[in-house]
C-alpha positions as CSV (number, residue, x, y, z in Angstrom):
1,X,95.1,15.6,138.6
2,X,92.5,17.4,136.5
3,X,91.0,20.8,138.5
4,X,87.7,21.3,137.8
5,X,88.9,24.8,136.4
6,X,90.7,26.3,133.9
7,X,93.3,29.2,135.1
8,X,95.3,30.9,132.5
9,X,97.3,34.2,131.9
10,X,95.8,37.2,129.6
11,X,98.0,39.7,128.2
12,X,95.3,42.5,128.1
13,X,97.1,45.1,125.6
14,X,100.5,46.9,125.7
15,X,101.0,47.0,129.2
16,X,103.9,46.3,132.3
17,X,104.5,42.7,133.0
18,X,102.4,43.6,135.9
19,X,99.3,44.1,133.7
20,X,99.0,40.6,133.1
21,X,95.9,39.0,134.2
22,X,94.4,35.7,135.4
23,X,91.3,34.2,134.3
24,X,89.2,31.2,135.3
25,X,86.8,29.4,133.3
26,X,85.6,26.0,132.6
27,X,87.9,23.3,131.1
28,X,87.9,23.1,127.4
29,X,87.0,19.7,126.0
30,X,89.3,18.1,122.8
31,X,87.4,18.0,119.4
32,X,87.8,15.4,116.6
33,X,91.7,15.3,116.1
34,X,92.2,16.9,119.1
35,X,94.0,16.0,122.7
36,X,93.5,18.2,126.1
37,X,96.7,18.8,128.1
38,X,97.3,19.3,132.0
39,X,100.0,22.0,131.9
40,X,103.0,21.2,133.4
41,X,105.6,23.9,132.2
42,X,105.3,26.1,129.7
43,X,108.3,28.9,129.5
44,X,108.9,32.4,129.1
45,X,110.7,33.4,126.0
46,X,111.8,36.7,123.9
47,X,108.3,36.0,122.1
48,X,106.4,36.9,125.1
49,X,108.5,39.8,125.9
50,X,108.1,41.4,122.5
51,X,104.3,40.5,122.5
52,X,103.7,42.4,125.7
53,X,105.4,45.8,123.8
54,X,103.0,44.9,120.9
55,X,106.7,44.1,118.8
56,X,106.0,40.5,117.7
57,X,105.8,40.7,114.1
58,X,102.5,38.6,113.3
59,X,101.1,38.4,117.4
60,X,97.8,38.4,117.2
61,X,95.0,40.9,118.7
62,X,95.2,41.6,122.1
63,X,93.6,40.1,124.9
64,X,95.2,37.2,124.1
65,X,96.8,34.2,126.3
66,X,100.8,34.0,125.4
67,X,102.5,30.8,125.6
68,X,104.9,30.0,122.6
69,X,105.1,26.4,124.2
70,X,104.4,24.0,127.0
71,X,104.6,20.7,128.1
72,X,102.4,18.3,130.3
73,X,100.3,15.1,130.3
74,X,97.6,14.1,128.2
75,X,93.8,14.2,129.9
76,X,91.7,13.2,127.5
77,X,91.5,12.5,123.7
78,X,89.1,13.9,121.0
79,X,87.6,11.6,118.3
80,X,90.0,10.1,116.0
81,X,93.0,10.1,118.3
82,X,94.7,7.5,120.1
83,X,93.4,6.9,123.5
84,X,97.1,5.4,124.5
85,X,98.2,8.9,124.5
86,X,95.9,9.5,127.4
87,X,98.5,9.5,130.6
88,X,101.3,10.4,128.3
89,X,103.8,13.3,128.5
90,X,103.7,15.2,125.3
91,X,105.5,18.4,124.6
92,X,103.7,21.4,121.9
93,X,104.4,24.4,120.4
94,X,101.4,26.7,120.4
95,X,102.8,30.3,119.5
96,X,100.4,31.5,121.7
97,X,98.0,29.8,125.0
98,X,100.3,27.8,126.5
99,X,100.5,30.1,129.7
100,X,97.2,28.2,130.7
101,X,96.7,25.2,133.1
102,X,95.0,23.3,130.8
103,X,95.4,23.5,126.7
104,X,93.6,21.8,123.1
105,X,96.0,20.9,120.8
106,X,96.1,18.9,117.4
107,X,96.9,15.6,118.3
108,X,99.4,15.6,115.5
109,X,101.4,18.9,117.0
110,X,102.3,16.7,119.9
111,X,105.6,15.3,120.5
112,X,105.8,12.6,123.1
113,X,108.7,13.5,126.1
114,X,111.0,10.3,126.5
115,X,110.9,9.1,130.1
116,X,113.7,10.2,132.4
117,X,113.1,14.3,131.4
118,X,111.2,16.1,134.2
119,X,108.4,18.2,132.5
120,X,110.4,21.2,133.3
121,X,113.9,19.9,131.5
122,X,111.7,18.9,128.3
123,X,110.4,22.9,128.4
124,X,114.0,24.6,128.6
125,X,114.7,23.2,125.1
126,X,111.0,23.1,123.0
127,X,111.1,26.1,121.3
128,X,114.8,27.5,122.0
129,X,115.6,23.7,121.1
130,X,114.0,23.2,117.8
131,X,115.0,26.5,116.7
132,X,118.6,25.8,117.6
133,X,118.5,22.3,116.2
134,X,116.9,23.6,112.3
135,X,119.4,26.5,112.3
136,X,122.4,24.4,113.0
137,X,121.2,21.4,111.1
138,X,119.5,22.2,108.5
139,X,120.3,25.8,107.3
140,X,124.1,26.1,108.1
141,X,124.6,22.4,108.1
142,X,127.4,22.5,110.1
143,X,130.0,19.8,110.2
144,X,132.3,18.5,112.4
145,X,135.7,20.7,111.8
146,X,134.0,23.6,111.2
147,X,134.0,27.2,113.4
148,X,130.9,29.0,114.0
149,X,130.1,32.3,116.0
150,X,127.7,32.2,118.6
151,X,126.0,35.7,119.2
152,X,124.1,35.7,122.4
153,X,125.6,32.3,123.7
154,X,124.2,32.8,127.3
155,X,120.9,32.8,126.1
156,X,118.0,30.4,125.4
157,X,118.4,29.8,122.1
158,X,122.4,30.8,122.3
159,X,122.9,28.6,124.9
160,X,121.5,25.3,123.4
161,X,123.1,25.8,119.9
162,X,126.5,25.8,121.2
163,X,126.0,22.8,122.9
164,X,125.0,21.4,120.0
165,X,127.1,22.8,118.1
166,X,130.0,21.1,120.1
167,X,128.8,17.8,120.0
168,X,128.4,18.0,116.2
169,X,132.2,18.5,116.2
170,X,132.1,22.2,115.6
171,X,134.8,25.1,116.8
172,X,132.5,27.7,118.7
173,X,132.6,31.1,119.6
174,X,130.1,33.0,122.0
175,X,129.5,36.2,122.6
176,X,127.6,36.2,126.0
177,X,128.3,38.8,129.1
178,X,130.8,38.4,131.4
179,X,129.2,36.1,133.9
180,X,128.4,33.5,131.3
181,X,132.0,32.7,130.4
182,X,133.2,30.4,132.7
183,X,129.8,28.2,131.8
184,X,130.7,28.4,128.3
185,X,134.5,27.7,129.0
186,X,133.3,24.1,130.7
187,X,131.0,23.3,127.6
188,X,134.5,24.0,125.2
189,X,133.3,27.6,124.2
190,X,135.5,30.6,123.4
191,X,133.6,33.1,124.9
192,X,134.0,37.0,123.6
193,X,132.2,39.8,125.6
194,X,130.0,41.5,123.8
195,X,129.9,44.7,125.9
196,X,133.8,45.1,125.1
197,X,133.4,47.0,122.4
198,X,134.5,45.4,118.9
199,X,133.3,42.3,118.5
200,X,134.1,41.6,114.8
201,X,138.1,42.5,115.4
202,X,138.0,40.3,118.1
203,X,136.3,37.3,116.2
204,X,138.8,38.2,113.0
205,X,141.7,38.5,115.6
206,X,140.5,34.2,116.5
207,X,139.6,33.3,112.9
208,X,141.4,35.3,110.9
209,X,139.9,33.6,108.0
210,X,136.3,34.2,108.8
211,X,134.0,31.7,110.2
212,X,131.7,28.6,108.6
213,X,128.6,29.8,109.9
214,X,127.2,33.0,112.5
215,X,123.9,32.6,114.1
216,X,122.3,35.8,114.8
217,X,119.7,37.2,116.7
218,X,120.4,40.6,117.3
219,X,119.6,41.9,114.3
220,X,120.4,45.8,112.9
221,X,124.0,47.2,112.3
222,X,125.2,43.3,113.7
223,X,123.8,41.8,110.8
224,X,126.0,43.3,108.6
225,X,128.8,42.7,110.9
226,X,128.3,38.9,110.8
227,X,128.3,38.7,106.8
228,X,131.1,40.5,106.7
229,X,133.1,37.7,109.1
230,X,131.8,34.6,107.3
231,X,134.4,32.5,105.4
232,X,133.9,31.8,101.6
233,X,131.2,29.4,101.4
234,X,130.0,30.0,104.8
235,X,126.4,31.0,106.2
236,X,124.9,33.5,108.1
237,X,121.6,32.7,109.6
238,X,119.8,35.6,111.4
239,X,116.8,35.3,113.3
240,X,115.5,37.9,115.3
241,X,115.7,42.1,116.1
242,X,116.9,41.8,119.8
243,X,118.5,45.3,119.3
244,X,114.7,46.8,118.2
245,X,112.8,45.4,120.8
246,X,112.1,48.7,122.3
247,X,111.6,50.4,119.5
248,X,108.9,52.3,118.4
249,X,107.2,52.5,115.1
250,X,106.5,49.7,112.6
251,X,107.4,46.0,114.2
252,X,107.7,44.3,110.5
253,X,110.0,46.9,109.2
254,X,113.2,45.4,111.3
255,X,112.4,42.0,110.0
256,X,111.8,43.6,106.6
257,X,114.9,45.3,106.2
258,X,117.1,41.7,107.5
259,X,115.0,39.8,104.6
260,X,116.2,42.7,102.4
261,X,119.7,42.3,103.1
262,X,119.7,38.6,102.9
263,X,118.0,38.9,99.7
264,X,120.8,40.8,98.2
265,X,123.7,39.1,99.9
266,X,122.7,35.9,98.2
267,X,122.8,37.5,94.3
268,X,126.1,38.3,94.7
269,X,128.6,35.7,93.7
270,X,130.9,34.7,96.7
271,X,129.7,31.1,97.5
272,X,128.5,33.0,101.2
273,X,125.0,32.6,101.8
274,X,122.2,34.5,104.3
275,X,119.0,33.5,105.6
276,X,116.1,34.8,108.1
277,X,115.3,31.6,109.9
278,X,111.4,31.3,111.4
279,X,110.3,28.6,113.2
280,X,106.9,28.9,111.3
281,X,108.2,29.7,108.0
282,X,108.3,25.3,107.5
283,X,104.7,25.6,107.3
284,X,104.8,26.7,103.4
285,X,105.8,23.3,103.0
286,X,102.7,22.0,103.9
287,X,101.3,21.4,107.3
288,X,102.2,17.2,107.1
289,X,106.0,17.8,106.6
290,X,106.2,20.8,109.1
291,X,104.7,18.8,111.7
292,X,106.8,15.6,110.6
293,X,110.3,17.8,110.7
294,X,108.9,19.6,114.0
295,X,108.6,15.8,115.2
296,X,111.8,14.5,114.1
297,X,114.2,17.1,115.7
298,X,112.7,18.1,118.9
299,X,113.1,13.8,119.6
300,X,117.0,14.8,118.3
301,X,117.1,17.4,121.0
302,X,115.3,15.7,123.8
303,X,117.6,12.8,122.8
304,X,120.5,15.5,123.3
305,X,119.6,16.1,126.5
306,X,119.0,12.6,127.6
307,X,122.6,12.0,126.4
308,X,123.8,14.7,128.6
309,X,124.9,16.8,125.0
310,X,122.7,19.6,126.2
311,X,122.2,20.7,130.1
312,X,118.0,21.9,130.5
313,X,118.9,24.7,132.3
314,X,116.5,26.0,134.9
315,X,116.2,29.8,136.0
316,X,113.1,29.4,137.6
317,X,109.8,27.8,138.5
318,X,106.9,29.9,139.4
319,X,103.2,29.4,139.0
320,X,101.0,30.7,136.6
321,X,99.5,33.5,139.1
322,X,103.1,35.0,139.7
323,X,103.7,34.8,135.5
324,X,104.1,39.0,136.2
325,X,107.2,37.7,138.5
326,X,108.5,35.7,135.9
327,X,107.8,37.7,132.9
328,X,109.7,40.6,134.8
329,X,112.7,38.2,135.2
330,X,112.9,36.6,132.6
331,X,113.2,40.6,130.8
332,X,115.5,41.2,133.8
333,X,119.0,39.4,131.6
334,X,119.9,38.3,135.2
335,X,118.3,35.0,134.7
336,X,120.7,31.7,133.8
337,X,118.2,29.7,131.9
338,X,114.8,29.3,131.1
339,X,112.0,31.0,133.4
340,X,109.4,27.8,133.4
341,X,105.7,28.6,134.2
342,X,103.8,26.1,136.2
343,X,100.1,25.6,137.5
């Protein structure tokens, strides 16, 4: 169902999620390597809420269109690609312009959605899902037997990790509010409330000691906090400054000081180790193997949730010319689940 016209979202500058604005235009057409995708979903995730306070570490100049990711069909192909894929259901991650009802991608940064996942479902869990997946899998490389600590386990990212987390065999711990425990008691989760004051003493009080691995996104005085409850041998992977959000001042110096610490932590000689984990940070490795590791574990997750290992959990679907609505509950921490975008 192609529309004539393209509609997408603009962030303009640093401004109120009611700042956004819509465009229209013409459709853009896919080059040589290229495929164009109908929009189906395409979420709203702490990216966009830290881009809109100018707070995302490398966004780039505003106006921009957000959109860290998105799924939909394949319209047409460019040169060079496939036509099979036209008709298909492909998800992408973009970074940015996926809040946008139709997008050009790299044929090769497309990953095809298995049947029986409603575009919506394959959205809750591209970028929180990938991100979980690498963390879990490939820095902490967590094995069955093991405890980890959960910070932020109601969450996007939170709550797909310790879902995968449990089906890898793994012990897990959550911090989450309140009205996420009971969720995370069904999925075998120990949850701790964050807002209860000590954390750690709680967490020490469970594993006295120290866990195999703590994913944290939090970042700040919590950091330092998680190192300090890792088990010999265990790791602590951090990714992300929640608790800076709203600063002011520099964006990179948060991010900075975590690298810093991790830095240091690993020089000292306790068999513990730290690392920053970016979902871009692959790309060193050469844009081939990125895309080829990016392929490889978003078909784990999907498969995850095809198996029923991982719920896609659904806040909300709203179309692109309420993404002010959404953006503003999404920020709003009353929201169970992913806030989906749609055209």
């Amino acid at each position: 169902m192609t529309s004539e016209h393209l509609t997408e979202v603009v962030l303009p500058g640093i401004v109120a999620p009611e700042g956004l604005k819509i465009r229209h235009g013409a459709v853009p057409e896919a080059g040589r390597g290229q495929i164009l995708i109908a929009m189906e979903a395409s979420g709203v995730s702490f990216a966009e809420q830290q881009m809109r306070r100018g707070r995302y570490y490398d966004q780039p100049p505003f106006p921009f269109v957000p959109g860290y990711d998105l799924v939909g069909r394949v319209l047409t192909t460019g040169e060079g690609v496939d036509p099979e894929l036209a008709g298909r259901r492909v998800a992408a991650l973009v970074k940015v312009g996926g809040w946008a009802s139709h997008v050009v991608v790299d044929a090769e940064d497309a990953v095809l959605v298995p049947d029986g996942l409603t575009a919506a479902e394959a959205e809750t869990v591209v970028v929180n899902g990938i991100t979980a997946w690498q963390m879990l899998h490939r820095r902490a490389r967590v094995r069955a037997g093991q405890t980890v600590l959960v910070h932020g386990a109601g969450g996007g990212v939170g709550s797909v990790l310790v879902q995968l987390a449990r089906a890898a065999g793994a012990e897990v711990i959550g911090t989450a509010s309140p009205r996420h425990h009971e969720a995370l008691r069904r999925v075998g989760v120990i949850p701790v409330d964050y807002r209860a004051g000590n954390v750690a003493s709680r967490v020490r009080e469970l594993v006295p000691g120290g866990v195999d691995a703590v994913f944290d996104h939090v970042g700040g005085r919590s950091v330092i906090d998680s190192w300090h409850l890792l088990a010999p041998g265990g790791t602590l992977v951090s990714y992300g400054s929640a608790s800076t959000r709203d600063d002011t001042g520099s964006k990179q110096w948060p991010v900075l000081k975590i690298l810093a610490r991790t830095w240091l932590w690993n020089t000292l000689p306790n068999g513990r180790r730290a690392h920053f984990y970016n979902i871009w940070a692959g790309r060193a490795l050469g844009k081939d193997r990125f895309r080829a590791r990016l392929r490889a574990d978003l078909t784990e997750v999907f498969a995850a949730v095809a198996r029923g290992d991982v719920s896609a959990r659904i806040a909300a679907q709203l179309p692109l010319a309420q993404a002010a609505e959404a953006l503003r509950l999404a920020e709003s921490g009353t929201a169970t689940g992913k806030v989906v975008l749609t055209p």
